[in-house]
C-alpha positions as CSV (number, residue, x, y, z in Angstrom):
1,X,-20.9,23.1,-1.7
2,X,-19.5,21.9,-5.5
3,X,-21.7,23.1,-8.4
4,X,-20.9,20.0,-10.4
5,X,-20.2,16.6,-9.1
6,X,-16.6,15.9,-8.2
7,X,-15.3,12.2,-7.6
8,X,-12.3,10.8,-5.1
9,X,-11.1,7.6,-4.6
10,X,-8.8,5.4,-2.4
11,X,-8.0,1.9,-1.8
12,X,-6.5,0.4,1.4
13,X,-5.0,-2.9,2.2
14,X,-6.7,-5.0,4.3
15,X,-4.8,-4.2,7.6
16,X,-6.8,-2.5,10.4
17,X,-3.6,0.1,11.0
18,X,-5.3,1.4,6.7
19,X,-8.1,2.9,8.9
20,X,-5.8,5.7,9.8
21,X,-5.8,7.1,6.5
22,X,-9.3,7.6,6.0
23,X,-9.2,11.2,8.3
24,X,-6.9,12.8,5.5
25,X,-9.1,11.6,2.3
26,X,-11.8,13.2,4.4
27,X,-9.9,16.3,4.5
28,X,-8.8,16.8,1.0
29,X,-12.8,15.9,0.0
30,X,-13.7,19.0,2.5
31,X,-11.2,21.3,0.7
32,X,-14.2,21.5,-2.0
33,X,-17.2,20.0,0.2
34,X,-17.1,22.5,2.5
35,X,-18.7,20.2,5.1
36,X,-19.4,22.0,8.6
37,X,-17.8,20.6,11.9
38,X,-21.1,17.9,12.9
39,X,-21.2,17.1,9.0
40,X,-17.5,16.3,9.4
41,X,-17.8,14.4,12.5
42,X,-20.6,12.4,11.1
43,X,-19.0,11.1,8.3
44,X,-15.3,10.4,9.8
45,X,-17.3,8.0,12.2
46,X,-19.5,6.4,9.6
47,X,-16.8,6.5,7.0
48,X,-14.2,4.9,9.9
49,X,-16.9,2.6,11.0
50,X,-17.5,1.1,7.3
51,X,-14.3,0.8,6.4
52,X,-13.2,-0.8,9.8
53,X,-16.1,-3.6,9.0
54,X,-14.9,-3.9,5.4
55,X,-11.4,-4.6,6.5
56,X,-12.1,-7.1,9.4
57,X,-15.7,-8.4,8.7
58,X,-15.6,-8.2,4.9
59,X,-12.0,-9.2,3.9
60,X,-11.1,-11.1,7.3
61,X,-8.2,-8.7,7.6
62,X,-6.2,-10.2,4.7
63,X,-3.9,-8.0,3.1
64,X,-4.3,-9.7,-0.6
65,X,-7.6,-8.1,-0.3
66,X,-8.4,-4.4,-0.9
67,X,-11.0,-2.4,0.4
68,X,-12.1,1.4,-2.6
69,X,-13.8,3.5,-1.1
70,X,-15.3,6.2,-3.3
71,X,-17.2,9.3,-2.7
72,X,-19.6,11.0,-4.9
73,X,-19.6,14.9,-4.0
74,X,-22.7,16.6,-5.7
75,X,-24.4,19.5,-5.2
76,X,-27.1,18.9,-1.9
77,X,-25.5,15.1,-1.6
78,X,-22.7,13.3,-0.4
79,X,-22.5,9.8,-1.2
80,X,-19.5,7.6,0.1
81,X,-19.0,3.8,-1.2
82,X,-17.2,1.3,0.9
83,X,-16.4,-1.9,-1.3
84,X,-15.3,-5.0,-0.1
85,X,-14.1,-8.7,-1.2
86,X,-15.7,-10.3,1.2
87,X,-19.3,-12.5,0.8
88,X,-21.8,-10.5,2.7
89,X,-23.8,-10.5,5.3
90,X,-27.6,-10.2,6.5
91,X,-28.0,-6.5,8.0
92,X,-31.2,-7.4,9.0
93,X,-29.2,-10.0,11.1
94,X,-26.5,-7.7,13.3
95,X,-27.4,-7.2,16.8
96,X,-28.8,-4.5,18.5
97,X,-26.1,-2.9,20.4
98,X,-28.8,-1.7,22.6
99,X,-30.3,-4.9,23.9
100,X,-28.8,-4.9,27.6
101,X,-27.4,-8.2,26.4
102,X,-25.4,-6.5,24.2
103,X,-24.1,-3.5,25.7
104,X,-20.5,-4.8,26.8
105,X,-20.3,-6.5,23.4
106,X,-16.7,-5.1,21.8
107,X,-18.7,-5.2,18.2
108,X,-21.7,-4.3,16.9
109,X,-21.9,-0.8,17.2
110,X,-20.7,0.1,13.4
111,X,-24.0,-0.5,11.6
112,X,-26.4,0.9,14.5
113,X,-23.7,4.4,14.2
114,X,-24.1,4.5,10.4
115,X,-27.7,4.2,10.5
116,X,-27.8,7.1,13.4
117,X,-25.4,9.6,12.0
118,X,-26.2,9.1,8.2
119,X,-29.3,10.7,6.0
120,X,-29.4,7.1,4.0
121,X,-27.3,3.3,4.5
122,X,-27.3,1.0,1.8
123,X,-25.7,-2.3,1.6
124,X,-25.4,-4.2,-2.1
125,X,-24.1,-7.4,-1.9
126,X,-22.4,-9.1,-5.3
127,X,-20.1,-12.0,-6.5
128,X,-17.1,-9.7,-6.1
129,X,-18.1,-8.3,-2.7
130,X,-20.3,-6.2,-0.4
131,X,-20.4,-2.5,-0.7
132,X,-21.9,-0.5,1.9
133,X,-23.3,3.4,0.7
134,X,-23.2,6.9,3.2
135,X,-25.5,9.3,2.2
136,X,-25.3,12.7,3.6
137,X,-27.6,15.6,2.8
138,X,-25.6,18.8,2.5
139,X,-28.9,21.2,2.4
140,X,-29.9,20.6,6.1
């Protein structure tokens, strides 16, 4: 775990195929972060998840736009920030992907895993986009 707060950043193109990338920034935080393998495993899906809806929910998969994600490594806390272009959305609105109505749904899982696998999920909606946050407490 850092002793001060250390700071990464990367921006993607709006093209689903950008999702690939987001295992390698994961790795070069962990160089410092130290995360253990289910801390690790937790954020690569959450992390994929939010960037996968910022890409094709947020930005409607068009390459003009960018998706930055940023993450925020401090002592007891890691905080990732997924920011879109796109206009927003109700959360309180997704489906449950639990509802047997919704179970062979192909979407609708992203939100429901984020929620599960994270300490904390935020979502800030603004005239330049949507930004969704990750919390993860390094103490447990």
């Amino acid at each position: 775990m850092p002793a001060k707060q250390s700071v990464f950043r990367m921006t993607l193109h709006s093209n689903p195929k950008q999702v690939s990338r987001v295992e390698g920034f994961l790795n070069r935080i962990n160089r410092i972060a130290h995360l253990d393998e289910i801390q690790f495993h937790k954020l690569m899906v959450s992390l994929t998840e939010a960037v996968n809806n910022a890409i094709i929910h947020g930005n409607k998969s068009n390459e003009a736009k960018r998706v930055k994600i940023t993450c925020e490594l401090m002592p007891g806390r890691l905080v990732m920030l997924v920011h879109d272009e796109g206009k927003g959305f109700k959360p309180n609105k997704v489906r449950s992907p639990l509802k047997d109505k919704n179970l062979l749904l192909e979407s609708g899982r992203g939100i429901f895993l984020m929620r599960t696998l994270m300490d904390k999920v935020v979502f800030e909606f603004s005239r330049t986009g949507s930004e969704v946050q990750l919390w993860l407490d390094l103490k447990k």
